[in-house]
C-alpha positions as CSV (number, residue, x, y, z in Angstrom):
1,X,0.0,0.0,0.0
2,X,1.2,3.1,-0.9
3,X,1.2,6.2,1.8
4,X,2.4,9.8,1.7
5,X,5.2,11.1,3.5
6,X,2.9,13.1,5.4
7,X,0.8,9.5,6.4
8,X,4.4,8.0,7.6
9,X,5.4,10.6,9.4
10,X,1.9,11.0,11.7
11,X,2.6,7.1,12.0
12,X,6.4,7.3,12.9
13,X,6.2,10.7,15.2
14,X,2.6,11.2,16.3
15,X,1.8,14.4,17.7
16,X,-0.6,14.9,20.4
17,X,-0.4,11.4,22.0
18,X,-1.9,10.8,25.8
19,X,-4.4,11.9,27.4
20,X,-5.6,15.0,29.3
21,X,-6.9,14.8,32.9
22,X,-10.2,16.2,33.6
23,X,-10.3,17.3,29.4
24,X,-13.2,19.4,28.6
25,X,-14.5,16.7,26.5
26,X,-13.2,12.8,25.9
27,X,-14.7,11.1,22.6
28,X,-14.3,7.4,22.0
29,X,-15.5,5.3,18.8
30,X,-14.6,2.7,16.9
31,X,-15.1,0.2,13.7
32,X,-16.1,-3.3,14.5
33,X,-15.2,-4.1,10.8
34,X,-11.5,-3.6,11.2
35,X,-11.1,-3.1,14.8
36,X,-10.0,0.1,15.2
37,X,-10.7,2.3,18.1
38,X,-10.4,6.3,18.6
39,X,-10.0,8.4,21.9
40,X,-9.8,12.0,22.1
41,X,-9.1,14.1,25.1
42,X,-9.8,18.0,24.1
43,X,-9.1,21.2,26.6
44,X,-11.2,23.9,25.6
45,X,-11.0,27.1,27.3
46,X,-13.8,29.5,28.5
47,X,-14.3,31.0,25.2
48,X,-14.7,28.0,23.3
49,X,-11.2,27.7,22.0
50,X,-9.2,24.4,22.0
51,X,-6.4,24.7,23.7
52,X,-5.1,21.4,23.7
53,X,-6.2,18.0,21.9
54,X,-4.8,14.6,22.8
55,X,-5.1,10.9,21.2
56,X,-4.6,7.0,22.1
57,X,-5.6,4.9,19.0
58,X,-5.6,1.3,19.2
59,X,-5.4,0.7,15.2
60,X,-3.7,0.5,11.7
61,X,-0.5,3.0,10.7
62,X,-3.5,4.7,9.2
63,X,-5.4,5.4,12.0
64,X,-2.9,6.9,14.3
65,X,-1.7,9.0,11.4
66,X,-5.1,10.6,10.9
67,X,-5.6,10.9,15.2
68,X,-2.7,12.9,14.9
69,X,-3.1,14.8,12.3
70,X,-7.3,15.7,13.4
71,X,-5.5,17.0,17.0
72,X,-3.0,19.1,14.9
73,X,-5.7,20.6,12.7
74,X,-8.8,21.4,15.6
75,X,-6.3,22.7,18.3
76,X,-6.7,26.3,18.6
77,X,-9.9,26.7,17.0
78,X,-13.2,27.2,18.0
79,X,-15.4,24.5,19.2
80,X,-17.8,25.6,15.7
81,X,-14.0,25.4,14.0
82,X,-13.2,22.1,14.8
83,X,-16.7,21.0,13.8
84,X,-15.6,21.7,10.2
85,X,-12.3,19.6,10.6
86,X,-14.2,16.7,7.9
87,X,-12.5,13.6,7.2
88,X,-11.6,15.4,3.3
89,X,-9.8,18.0,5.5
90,X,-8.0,15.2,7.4
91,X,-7.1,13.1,4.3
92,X,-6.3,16.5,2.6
93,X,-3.6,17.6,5.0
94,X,-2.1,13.7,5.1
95,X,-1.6,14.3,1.3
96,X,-4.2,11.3,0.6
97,X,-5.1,7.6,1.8
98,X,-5.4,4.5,0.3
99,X,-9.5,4.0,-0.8
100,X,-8.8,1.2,1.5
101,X,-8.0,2.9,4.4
102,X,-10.6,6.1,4.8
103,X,-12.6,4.7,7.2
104,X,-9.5,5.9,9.6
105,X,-10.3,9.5,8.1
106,X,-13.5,8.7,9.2
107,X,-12.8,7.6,12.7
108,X,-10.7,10.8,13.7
109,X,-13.9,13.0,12.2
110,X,-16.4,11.1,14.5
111,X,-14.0,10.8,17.4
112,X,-13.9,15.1,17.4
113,X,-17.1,15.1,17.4
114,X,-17.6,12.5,20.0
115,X,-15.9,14.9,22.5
116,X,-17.3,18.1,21.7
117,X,-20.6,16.0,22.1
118,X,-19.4,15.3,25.7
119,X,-18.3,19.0,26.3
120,X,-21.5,19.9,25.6
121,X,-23.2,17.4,27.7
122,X,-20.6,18.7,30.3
123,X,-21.8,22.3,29.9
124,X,-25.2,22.2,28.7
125,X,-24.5,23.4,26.0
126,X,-26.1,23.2,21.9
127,X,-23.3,23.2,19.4
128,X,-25.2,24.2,16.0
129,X,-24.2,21.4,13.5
130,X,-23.2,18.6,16.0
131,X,-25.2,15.4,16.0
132,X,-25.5,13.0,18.9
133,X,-22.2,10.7,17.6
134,X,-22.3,6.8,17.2
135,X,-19.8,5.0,19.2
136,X,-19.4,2.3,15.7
137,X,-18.8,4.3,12.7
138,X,-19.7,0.7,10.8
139,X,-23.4,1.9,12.2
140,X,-23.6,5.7,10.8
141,X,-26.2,5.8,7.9
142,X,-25.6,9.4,7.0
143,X,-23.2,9.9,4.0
144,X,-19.9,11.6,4.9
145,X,-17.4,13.6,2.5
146,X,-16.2,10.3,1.1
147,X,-14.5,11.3,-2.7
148,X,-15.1,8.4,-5.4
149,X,-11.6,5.8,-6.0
150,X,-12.0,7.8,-9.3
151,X,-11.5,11.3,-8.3
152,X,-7.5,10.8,-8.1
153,X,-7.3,9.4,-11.8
């Protein structure tokens, strides 16, 4: 299988790895097809911003690449900012994935919103735009930013 440097080097040297006591909000899912599973710690501050966003991944090269790379791209943003962080903006800044292997895309994208779900809960708060997450993305029925095996040809 063929990865980007960018994919490699999330793999080799993940950022963001660990956890952060009492985060603002912890998300966990997984995929029950391939066994992968997600968790991510975020610290957001009183005006919404992330300050800090931390991972462990039990999966593939793939999936700790794109946990790494989904706490690079939502820390310092707005919670509404890091609602926006889509899988295509994850697979985007790795420089691609194998068709094979976007699920993992897919997992960081869910697992983000898994814990602004929970800093919500935490706060009683409405995020505008953030759905109640599942904890299997095998389950999800809504269609996600997925591009065609054919787009890169």
């Amino acid at each position: 299988m063929n990865y980007s440097d960018k994919v490699m080097e999330h793999f080799t040297n993940p950022q963001n790895v660990g956890e952060i006591e009492n985060a603002s909000g912890c998300g966990t899912v997984g995929n029950a097809v391939c066994g992968d599973i997600m968790r991510v710690y975020l610290d957001i501050d009183e005006n919404n911003v992330i300050q800090d966003a931390k991972f462990k991944t039990f999966g593939c090269g793939a999936a700790i690449a794109t946990s790494s790379m989904a706490t690079v791209l939502v820390k310092g943003k707005t919670v509404q900012e890091a609602l926006e962080v889509t899988n295509r903006a994850v697979m985007e800044a790795l420089d691609g994935l194998p068709p094979v292997k976007v699920h993992c895309s897919l997992l960081a994208e869910e697992a983000i919103h898994a814990a602004l779900w929970d800093y919500a809960e935490k706060n009683g708060l409405e995020i505008e735009g953030l759905e109640k997450p599942v904890s299997d993305i095998s389950e999800h029925d809504h269609h996600h930013d997925i591009p065609d095996e054919d787009d890169d040809e």
